[in-house]
Backbone as CSV, one residue per row, in Angstrom:
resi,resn,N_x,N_y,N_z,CA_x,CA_y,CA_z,C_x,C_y,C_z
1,UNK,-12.922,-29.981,-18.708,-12.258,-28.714,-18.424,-11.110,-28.524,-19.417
2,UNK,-11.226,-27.365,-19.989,-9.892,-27.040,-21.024,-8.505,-26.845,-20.285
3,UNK,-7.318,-27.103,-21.106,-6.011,-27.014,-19.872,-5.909,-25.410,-20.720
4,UNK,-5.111,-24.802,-19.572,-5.164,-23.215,-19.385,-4.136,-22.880,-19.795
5,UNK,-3.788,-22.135,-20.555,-2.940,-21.054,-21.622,-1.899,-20.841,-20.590
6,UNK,-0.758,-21.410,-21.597,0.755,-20.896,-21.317,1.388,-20.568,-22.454
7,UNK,1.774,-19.032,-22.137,2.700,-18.778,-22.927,4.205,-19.584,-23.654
8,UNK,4.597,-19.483,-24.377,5.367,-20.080,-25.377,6.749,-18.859,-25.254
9,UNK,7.960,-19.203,-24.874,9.182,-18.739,-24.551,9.412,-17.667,-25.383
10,UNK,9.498,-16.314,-25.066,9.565,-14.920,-26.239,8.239,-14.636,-26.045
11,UNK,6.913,-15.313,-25.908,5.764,-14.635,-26.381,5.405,-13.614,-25.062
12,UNK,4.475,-12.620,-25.019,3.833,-11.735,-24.390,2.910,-12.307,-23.768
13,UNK,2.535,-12.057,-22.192,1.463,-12.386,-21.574,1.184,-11.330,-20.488
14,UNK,0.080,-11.459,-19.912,-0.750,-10.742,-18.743,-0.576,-11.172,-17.405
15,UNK,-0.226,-10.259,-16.406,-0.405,-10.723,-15.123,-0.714,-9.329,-14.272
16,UNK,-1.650,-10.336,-13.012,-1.750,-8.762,-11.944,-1.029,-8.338,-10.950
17,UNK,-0.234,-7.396,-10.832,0.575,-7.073,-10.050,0.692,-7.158,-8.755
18,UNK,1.126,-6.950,-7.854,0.981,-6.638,-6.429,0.133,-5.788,-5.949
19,UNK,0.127,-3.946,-6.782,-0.481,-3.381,-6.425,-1.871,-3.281,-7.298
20,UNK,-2.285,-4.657,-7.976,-3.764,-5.166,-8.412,-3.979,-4.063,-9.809
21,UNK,-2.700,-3.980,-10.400,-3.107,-3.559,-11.855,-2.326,-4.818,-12.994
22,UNK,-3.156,-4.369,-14.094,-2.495,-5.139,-15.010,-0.983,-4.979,-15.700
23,UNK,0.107,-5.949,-15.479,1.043,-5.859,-16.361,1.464,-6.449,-17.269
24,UNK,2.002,-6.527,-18.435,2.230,-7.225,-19.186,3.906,-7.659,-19.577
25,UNK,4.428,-8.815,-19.649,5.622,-9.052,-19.888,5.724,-10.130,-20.538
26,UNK,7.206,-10.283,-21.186,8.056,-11.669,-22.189,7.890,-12.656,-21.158
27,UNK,7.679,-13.861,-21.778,7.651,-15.051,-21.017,9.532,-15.105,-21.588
28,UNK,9.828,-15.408,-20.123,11.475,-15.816,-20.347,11.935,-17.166,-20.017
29,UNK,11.345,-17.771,-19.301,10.950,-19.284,-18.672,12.166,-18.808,-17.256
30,UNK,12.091,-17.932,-16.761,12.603,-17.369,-15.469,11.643,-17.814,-14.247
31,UNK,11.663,-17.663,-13.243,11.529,-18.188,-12.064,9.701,-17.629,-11.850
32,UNK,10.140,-16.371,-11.815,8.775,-15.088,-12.120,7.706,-15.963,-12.815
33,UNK,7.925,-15.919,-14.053,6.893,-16.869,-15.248,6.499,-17.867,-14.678
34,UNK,7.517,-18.742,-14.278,6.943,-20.080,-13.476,5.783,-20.030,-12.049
35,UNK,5.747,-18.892,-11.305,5.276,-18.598,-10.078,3.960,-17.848,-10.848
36,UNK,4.030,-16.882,-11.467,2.563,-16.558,-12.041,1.484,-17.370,-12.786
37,UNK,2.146,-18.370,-13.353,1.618,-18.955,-13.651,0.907,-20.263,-13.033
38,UNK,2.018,-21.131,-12.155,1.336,-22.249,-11.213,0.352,-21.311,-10.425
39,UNK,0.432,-19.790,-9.855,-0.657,-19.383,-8.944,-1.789,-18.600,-9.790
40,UNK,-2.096,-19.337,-11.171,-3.064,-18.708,-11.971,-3.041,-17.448,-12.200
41,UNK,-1.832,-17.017,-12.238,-2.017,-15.338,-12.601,-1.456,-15.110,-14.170
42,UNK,-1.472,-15.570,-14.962,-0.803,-15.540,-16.140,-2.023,-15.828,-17.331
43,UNK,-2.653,-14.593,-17.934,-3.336,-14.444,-18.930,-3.112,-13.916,-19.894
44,UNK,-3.667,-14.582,-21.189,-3.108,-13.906,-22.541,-3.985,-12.576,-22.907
45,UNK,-4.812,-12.119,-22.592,-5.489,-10.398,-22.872,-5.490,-9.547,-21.770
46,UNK,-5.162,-8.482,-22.094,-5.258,-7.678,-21.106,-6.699,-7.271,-20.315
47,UNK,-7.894,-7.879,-21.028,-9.236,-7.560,-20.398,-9.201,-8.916,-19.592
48,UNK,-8.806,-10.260,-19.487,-8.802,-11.354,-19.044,-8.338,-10.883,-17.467
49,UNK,-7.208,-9.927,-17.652,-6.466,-9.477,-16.770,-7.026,-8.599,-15.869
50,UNK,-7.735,-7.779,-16.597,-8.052,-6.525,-15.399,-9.583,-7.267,-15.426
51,UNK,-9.922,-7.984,-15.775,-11.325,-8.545,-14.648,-10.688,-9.504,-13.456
52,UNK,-9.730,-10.324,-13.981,-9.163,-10.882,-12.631,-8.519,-9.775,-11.580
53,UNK,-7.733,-9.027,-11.752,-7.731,-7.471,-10.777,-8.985,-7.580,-9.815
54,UNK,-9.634,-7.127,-11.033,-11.168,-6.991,-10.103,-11.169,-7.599,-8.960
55,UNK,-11.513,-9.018,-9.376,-12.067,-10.274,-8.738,-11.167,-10.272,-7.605
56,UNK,-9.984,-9.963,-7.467,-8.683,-9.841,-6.292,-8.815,-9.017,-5.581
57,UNK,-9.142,-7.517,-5.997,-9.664,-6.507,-5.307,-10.815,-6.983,-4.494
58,UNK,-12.056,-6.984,-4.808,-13.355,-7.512,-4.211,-12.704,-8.646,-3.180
59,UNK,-12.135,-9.921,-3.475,-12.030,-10.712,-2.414,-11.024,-9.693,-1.411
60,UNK,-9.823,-8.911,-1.699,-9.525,-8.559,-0.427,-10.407,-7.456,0.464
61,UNK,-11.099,-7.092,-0.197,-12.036,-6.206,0.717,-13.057,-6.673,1.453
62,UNK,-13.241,-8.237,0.998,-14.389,-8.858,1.759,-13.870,-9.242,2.754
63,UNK,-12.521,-9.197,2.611,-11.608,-9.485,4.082,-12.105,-9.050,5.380
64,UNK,-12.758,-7.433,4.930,-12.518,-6.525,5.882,-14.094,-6.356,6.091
65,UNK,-15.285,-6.987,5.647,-16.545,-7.108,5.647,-16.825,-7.690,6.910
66,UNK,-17.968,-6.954,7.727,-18.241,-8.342,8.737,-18.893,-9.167,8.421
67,UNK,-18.646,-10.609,8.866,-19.313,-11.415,8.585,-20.519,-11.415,9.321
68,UNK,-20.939,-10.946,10.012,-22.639,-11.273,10.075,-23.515,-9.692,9.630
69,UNK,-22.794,-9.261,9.100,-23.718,-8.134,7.889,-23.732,-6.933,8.862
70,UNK,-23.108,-6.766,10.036,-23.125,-6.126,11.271,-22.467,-4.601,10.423
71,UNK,-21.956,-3.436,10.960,-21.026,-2.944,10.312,-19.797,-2.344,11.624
72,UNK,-20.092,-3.409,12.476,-18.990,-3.670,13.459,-17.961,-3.780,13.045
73,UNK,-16.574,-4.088,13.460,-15.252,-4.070,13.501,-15.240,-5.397,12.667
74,UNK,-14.269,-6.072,11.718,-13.983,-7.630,11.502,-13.367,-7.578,12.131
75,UNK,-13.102,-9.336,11.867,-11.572,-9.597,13.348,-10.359,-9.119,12.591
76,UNK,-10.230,-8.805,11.052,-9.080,-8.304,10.897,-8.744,-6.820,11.735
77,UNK,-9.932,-6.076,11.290,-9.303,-4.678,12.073,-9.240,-4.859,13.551
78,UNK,-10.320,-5.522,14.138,-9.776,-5.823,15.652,-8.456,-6.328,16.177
79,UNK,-7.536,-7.364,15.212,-6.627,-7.837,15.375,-5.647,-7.184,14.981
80,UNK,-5.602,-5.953,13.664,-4.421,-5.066,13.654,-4.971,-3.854,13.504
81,UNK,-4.931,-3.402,14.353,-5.399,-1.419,14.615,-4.179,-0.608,13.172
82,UNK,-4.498,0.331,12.728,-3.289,0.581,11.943,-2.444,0.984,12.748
83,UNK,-2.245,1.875,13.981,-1.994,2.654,14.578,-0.952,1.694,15.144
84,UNK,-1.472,0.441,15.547,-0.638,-0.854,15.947,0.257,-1.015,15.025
85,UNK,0.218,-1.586,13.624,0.643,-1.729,12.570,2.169,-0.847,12.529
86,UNK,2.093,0.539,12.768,3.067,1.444,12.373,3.949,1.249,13.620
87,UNK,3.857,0.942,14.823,4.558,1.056,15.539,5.155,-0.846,16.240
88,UNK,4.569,-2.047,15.367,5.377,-2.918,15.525,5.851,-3.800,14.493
89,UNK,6.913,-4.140,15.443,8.360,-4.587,15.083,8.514,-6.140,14.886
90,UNK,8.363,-6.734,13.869,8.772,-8.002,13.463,10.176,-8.886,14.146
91,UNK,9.453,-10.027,14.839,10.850,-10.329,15.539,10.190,-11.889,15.149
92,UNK,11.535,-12.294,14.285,11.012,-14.068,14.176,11.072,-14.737,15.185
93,UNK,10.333,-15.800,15.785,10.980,-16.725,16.740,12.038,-17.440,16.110
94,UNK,12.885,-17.748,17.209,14.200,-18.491,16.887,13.991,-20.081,16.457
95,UNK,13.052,-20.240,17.051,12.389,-22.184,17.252,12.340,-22.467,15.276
96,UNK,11.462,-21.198,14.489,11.395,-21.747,13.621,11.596,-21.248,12.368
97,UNK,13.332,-20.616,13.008,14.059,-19.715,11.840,14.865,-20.800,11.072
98,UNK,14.539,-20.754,9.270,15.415,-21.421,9.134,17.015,-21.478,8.455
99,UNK,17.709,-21.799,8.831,19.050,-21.315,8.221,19.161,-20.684,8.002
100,UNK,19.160,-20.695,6.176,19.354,-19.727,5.731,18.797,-18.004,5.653
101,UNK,17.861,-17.748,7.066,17.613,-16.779,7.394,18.419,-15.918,8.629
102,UNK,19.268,-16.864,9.018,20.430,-16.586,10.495,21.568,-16.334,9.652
103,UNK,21.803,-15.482,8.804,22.591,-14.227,8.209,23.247,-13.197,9.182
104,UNK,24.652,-12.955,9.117,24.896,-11.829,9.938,25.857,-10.915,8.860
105,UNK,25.504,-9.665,8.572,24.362,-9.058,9.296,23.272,-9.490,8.317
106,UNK,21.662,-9.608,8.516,20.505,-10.019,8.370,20.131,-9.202,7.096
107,UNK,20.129,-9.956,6.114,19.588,-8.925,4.862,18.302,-7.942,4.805
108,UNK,17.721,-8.249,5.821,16.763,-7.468,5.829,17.206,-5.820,6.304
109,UNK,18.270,-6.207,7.039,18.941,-4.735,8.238,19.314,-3.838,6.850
110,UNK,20.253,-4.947,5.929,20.948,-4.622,4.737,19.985,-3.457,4.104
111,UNK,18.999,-4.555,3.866,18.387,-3.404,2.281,17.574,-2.358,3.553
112,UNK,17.068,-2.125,4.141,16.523,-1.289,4.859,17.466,-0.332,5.237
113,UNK,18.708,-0.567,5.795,19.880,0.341,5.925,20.108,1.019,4.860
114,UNK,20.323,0.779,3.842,20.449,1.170,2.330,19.214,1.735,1.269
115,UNK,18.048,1.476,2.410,16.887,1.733,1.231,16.739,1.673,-0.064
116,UNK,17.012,0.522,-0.413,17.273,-0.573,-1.854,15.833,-0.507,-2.053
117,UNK,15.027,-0.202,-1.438,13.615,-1.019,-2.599,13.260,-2.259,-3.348
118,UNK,12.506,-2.621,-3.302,11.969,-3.975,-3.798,12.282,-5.118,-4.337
119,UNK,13.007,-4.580,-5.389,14.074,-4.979,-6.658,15.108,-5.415,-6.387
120,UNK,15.878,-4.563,-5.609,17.660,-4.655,-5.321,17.627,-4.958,-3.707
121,UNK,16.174,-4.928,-3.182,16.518,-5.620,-1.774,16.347,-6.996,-1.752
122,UNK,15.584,-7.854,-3.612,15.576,-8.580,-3.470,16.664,-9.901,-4.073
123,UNK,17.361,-8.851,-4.788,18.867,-8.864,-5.547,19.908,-9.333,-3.971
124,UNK,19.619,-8.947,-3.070,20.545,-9.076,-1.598,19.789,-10.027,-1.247
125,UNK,18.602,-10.156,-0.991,18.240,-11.492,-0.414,18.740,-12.557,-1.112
126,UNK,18.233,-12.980,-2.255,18.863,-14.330,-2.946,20.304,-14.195,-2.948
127,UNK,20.993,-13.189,-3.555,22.877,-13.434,-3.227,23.124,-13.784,-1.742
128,UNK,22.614,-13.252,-0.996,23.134,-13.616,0.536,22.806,-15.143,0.933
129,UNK,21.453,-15.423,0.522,21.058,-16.729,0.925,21.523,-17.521,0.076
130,UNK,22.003,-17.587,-0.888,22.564,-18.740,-1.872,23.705,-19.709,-1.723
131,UNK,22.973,-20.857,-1.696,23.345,-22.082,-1.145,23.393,-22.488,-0.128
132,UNK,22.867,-21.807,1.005,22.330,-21.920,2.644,20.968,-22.434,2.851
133,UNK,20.013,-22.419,1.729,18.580,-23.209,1.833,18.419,-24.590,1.569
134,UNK,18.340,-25.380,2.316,18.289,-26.634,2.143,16.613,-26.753,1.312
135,UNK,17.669,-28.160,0.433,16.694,-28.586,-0.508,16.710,-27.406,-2.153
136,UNK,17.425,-26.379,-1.999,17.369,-25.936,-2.827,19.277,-25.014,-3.601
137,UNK,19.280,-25.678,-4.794,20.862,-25.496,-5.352,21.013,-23.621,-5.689
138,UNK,22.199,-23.170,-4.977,22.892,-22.478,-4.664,22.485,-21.421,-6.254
139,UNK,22.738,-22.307,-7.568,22.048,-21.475,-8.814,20.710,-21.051,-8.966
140,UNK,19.779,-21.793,-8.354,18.634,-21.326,-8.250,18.313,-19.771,-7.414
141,UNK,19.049,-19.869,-6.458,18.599,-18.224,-6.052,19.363,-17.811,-6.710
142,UNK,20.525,-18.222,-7.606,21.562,-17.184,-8.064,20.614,-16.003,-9.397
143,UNK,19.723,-17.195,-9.490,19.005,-16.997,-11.167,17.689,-16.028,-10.714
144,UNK,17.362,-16.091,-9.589,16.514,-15.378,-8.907,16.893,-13.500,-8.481
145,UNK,17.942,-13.552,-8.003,18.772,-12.601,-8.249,19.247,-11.768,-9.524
146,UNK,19.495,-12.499,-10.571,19.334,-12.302,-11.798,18.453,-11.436,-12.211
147,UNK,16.505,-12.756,-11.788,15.930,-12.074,-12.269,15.162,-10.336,-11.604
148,UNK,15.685,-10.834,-10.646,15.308,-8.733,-9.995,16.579,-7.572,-10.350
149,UNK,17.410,-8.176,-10.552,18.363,-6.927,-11.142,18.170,-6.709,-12.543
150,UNK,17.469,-7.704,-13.472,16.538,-7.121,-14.919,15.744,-6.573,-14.722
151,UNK,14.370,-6.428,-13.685,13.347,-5.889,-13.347,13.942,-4.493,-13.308
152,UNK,15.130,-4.432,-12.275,15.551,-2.995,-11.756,16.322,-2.566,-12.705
153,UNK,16.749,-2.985,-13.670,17.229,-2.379,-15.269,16.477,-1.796,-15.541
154,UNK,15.233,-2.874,-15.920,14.102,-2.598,-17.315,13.434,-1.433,-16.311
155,UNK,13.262,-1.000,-15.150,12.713,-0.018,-14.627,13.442,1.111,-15.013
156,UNK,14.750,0.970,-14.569,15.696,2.098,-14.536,15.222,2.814,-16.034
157,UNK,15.396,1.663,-16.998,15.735,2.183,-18.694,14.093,3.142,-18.713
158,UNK,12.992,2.302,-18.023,11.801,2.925,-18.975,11.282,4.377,-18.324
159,UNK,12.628,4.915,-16.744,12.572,5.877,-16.378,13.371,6.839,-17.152
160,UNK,14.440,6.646,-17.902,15.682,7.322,-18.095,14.782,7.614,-19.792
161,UNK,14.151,6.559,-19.986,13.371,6.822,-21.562,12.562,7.567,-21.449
162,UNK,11.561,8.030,-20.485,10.657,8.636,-20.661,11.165,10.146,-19.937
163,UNK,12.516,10.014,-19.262,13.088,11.384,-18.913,13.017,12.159,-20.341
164,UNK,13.710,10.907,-21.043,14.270,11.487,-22.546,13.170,12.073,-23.790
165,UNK,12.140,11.279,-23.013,11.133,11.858,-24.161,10.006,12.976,-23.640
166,UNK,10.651,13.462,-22.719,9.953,14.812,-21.801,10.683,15.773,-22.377
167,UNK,12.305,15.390,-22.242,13.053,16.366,-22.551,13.125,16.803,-24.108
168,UNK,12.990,16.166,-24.814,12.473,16.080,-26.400,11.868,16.769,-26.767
169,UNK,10.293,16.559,-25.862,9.389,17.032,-26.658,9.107,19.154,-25.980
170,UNK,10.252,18.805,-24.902,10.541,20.508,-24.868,11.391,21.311,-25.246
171,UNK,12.456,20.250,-26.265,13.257,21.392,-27.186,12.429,21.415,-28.373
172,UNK,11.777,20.224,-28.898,10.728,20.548,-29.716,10.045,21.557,-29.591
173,UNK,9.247,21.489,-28.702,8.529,22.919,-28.188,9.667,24.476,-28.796
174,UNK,10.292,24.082,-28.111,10.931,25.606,-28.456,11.681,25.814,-30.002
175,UNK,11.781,24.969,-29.793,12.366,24.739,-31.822,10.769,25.849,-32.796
176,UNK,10.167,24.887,-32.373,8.832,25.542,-33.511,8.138,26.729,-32.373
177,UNK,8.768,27.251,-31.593,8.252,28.408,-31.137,9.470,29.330,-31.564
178,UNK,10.489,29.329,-32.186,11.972,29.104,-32.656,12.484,30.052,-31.804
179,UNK,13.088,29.691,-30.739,13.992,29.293,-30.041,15.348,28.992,-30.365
């Protein structure tokens, strides 16, 4: 068996997103890089990439296949109705909360109160929990934190860039319609 392609610190690589498209980013040797990669998600072409998509897509839908070829209910939809879904409420048991999740007030209340989104709710999770997780040093979520307030930069910038190049290309417009 060949050992499997890792990017080299600065170089460009492939991974599939959450919502099962391809993205591409700098290997920074950040926390991110390290996690895509031990869970095999880190490919050097972008076609490498969107066939693994695929392959992720298909297995989660077989989720929802019955298993005896029936076209009955699976036990997933039997077990969460959506209708269920929208109307309950996540409550941890206490038996096997750990620490550093008994926060007051509870970062979760935080970014939901604030409707932070993804990025910057996850910018509050690691600052809040840092140095309360046993087994793990206080810089490590610090660097984790870190890395979602670059995410929510590099988002911000490639929104504010492409504002800019909308707005461009409609004084252009009116320039050579002369305006």
């Amino acid at each position: 068996m060949t050992e499997r392609w890792k990017p080299e610190s600065g170089e460009w690589y492939w991974y599939v997103g959450s919502d099962i498209v391809p993205y591409e980013d700098q290997w920074k040797n950040f926390y991110l890089d390290g996690d895509y990669y031990e869970s095999g998600n880190c490919f050097c072409t972008e076609e490498e990439t969107k066939a693994a998509a695929e392959k992720v897509k298909a297995l989660l839908l077989s989720l929802h296949e019955p298993e005896d070829g029936n076209s009955q209910k699976t036990p997933i939809s039997e077990s969460l109705q959506q209708e269920d879904c929208k109307k309950r409420t996540f409550v941890r048991p206490s038996h096997t909360t750990p620490d550093h999740y008994k926060l007051t007030p509870e970062p979760i209340d935080v970014i939901n109160g604030w409707d932070l989104g993804f990025c910057l709710g996850n910018v509050i999770k690691y600052i809040a929990r840092a140095g309360h997780k046993a087994g793990e040093s206080r810089d490590s979520d610090l660097h984790k934190a870190m890395e979602y307030l670059r995410m929510e930069l590099e988002d911000q910038a490639n929104e504010v860039y492409e504002a800019y190049k909308k707005k461009n290309a409609v004084n252009r417009q009116r320039i050579e319609e002369g305006y």
